[in-house]
C-alpha positions as CSV (number, residue, x, y, z in Angstrom):
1,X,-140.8,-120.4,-46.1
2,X,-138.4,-117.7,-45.8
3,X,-134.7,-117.7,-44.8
4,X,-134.0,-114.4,-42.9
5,X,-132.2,-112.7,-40.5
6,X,-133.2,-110.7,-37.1
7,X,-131.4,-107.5,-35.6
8,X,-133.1,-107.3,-31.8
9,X,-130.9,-104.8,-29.4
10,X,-132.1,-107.5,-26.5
11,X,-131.0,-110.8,-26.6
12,X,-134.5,-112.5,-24.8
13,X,-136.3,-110.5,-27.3
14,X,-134.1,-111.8,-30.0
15,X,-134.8,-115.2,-29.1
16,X,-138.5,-115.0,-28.1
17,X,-139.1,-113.0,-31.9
18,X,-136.9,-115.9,-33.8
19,X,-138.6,-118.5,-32.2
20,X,-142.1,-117.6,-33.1
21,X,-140.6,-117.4,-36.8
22,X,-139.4,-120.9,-36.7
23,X,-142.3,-122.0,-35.8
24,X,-143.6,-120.6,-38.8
25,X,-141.5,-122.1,-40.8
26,X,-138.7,-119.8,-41.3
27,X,-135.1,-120.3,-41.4
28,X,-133.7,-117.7,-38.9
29,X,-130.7,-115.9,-37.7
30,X,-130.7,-113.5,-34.8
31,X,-128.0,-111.4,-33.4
32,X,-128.7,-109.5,-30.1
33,X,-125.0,-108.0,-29.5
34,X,-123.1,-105.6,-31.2
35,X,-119.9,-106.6,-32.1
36,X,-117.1,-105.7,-35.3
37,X,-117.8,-109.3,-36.8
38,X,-121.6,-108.7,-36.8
39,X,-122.4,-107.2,-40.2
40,X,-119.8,-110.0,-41.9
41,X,-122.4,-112.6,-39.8
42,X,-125.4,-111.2,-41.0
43,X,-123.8,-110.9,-44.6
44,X,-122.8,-114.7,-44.2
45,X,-126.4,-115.9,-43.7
46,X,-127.4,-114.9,-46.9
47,X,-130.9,-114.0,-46.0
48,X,-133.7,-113.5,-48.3
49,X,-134.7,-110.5,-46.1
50,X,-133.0,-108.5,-42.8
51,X,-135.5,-107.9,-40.3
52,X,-134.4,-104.4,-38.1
53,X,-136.7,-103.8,-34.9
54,X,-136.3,-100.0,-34.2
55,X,-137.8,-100.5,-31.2
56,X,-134.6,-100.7,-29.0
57,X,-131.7,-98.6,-30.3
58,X,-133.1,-97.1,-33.4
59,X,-130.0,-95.3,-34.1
60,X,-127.8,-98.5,-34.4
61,X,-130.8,-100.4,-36.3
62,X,-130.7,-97.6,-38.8
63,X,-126.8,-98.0,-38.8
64,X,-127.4,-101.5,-39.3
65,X,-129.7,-101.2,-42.8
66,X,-127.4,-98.4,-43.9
67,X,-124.3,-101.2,-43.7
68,X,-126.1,-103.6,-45.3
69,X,-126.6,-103.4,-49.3
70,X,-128.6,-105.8,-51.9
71,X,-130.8,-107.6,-49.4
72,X,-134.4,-106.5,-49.0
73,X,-134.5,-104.6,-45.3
74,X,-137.7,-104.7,-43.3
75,X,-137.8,-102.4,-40.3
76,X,-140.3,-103.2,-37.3
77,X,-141.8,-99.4,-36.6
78,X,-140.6,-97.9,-33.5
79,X,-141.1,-94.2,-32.0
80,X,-142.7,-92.4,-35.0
81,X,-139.7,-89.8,-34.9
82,X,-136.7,-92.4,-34.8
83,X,-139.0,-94.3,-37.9
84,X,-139.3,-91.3,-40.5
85,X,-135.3,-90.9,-39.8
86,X,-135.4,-94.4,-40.7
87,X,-137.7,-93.7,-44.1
88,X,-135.4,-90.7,-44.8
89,X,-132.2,-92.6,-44.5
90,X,-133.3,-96.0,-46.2
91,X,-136.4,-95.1,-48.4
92,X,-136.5,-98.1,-50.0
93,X,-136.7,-100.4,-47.2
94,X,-140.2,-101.6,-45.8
95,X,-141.5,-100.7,-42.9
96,X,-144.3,-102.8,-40.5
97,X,-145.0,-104.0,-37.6
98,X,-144.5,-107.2,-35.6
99,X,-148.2,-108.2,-35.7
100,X,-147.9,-107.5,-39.8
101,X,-144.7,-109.4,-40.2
102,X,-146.0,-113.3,-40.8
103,X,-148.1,-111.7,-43.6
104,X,-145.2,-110.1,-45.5
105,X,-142.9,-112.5,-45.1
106,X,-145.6,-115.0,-47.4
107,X,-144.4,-112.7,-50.0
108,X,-140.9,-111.7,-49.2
109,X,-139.3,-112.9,-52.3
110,X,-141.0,-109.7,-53.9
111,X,-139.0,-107.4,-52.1
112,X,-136.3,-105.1,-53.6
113,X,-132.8,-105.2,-52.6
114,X,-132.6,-102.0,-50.4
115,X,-130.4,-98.7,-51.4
116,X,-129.5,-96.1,-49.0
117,X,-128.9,-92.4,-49.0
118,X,-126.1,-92.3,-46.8
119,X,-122.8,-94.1,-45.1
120,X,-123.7,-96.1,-41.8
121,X,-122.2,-93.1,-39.3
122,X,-124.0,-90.0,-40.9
123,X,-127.2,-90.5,-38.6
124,X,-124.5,-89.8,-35.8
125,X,-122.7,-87.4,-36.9
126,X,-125.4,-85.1,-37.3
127,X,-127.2,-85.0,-34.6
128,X,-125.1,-82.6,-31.5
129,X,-124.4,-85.5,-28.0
130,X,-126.8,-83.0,-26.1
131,X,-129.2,-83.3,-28.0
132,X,-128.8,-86.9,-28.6
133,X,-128.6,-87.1,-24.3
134,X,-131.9,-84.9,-24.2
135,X,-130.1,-82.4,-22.6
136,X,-131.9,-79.9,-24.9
137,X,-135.8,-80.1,-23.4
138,X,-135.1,-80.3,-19.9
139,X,-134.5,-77.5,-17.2
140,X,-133.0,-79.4,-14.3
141,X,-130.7,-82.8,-14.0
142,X,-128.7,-84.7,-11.3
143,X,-125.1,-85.3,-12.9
144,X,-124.1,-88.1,-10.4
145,X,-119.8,-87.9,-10.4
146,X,-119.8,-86.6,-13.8
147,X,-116.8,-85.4,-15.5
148,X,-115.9,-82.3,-16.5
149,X,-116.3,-83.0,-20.0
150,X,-119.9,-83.9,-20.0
151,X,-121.0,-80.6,-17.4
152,X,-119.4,-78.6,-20.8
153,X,-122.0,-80.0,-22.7
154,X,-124.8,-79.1,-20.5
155,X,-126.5,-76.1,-22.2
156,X,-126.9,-72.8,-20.7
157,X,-129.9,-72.4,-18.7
158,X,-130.2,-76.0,-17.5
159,X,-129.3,-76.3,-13.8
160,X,-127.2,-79.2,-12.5
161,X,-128.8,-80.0,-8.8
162,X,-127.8,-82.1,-5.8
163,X,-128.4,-85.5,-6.2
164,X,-131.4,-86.0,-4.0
165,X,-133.3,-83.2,-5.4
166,X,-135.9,-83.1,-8.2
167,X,-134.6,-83.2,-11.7
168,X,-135.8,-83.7,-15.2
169,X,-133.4,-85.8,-15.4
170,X,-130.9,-88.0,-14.2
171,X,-127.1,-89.3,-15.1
172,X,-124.8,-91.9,-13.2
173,X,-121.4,-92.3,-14.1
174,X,-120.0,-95.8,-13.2
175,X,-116.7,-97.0,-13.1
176,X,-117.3,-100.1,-11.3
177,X,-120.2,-102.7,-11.5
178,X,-119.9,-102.7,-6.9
179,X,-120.3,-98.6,-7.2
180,X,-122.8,-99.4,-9.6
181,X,-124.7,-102.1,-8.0
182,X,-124.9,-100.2,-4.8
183,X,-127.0,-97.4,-6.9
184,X,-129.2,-99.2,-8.9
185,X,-132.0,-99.6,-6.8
186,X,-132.0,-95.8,-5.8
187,X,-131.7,-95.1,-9.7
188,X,-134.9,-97.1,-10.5
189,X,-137.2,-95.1,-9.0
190,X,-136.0,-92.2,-11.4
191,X,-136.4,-93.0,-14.4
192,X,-136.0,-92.4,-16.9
193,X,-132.1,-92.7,-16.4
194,X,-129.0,-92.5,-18.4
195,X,-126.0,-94.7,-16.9
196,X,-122.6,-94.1,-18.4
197,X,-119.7,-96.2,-18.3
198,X,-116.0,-95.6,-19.7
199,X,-115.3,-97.2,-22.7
200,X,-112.2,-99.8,-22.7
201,X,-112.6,-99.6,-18.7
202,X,-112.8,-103.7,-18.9
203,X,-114.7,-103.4,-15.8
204,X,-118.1,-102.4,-17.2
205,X,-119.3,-102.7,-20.2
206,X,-122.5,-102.4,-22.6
207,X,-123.7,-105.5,-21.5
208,X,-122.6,-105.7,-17.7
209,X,-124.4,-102.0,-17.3
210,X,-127.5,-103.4,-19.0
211,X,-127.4,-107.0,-16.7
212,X,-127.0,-104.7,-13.7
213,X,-129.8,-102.9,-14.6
214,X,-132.2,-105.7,-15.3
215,X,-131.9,-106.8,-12.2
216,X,-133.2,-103.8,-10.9
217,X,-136.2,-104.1,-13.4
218,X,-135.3,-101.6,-15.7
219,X,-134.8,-101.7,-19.3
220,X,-132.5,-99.6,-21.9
221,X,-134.4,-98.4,-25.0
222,X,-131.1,-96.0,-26.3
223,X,-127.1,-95.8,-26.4
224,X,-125.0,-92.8,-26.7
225,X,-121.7,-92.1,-27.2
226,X,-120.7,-89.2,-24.7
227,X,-117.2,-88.3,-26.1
228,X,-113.8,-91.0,-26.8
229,X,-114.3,-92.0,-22.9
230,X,-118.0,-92.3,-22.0
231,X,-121.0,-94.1,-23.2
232,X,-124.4,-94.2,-21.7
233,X,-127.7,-96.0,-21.7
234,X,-131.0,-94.7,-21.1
235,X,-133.2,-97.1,-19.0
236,X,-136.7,-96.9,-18.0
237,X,-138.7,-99.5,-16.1
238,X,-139.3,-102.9,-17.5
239,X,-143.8,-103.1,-18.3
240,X,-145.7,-105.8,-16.5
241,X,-146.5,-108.4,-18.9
242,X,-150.3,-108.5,-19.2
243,X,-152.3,-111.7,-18.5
């Protein structure tokens, strides 16, 4: 069986996809947090094949398989869009599905070492914050104690409104998991919602936003860095499991 290893932006879905793979048989190593030592971990495993989900984050997977040289990439298709970025950026990488993956995997050893067309951070560099934020196809949005710096990047002819109004969209800046804890439940009835959180605060951080908002039954499905200060998360609500 194979030895591999698994990139999953959520750390129960991390767990729940390696599982299922052990008990296939494989030998496998999942990482579910960012972090500067993680491309040296998933270098040290010496997998016979990186599997990327592009489901959550596509923009860091894609960063991911751009880092990562001579070891055959498999990306897990996500939103059709975020996956031919994907194919443009790592053509040689293959692409499939979860439901697909046991079959490939028979006949990993196969696969080509993957080569890349660019460095890890070009995907982010080209793409302008406000469009990245969605600030681009909306009319209306709630800025909830936004900074100066982000209203700059609001594009003319969207309107900011009051915060109980109707809006296209919604942002929360937090800088402090109380203040943010006493909003989350009036958040999650409107998503989609982007929650930003200073960088370096201590205070809140990726993963304290995301806990915050799990218990609220939401779920985050994209990151953005806002400027050298703010990042934000975009959550939605968390689907029912079907029985």
């Amino acid at each position: 069986m194979a030895r591999v290893a698994l990139v999953v932006w959520n750390e129960q879905e991390a767990a729940e996809h390696a599982a299922r793979l052990r008990a296939s048989g494989h030998e496998v190593s999942a990482v579910a947090k960012a972090s500067t030592s993680m491309l040296k971990q998933l270098r040290a495993a010496a997998p016979e094949a990186l599997i990327i989900d592009l489901n959550r984050m596509p923009s860091h997977g894609i960063q991911v398989g751009l880092a990562i040289r001579k070891i055959p990439l498999i990306f897990i298709e996500g939103d059709p869009e975020k996956t031919e970025k994907a194919r443009a950026k790592v053509p040689t990488a293959t692409y499939t599905t979860w439901k697909k993956l046991p079959a490939l995997l028979k006949r990993v050893g196969s696969l080509a070492p993957s080569t890349s067309s660019g460095s890890p951070m070009d995907l982010y560099k080209e793409t302008p914050v406000a469009t990245k934020l969605g600030l681009d196809k909306v009319k209306t949005i709630v800025a909830i104690d936004a900074p100066r710096a982000f209203l700059h990047l609001v594009p003319e002819g969207v309107e900011v409104v009051e915060e109980g109004q109707n809006a296209d969209a919604v942002f929360c800046f937090a800088t402090s998991a109380r203040e943010l804890q006493d909003r989350i439940e009036t958040l999650a009835v409107r998503v989609p919602v982007w929650i930003a959180w200073r960088k370096g605060a201590g205070e809140l951080t990726m993963y304290s936003v995301r806990e915050i908002a799990f218990s609220a039954g939401l779920v985050d499905y994209k990151i953005c860095g806002i400027d050298k200060q703010w990042s934000a998360m975009l959550f939605t609500r968390r689907k029912a499991k079907s029985k």
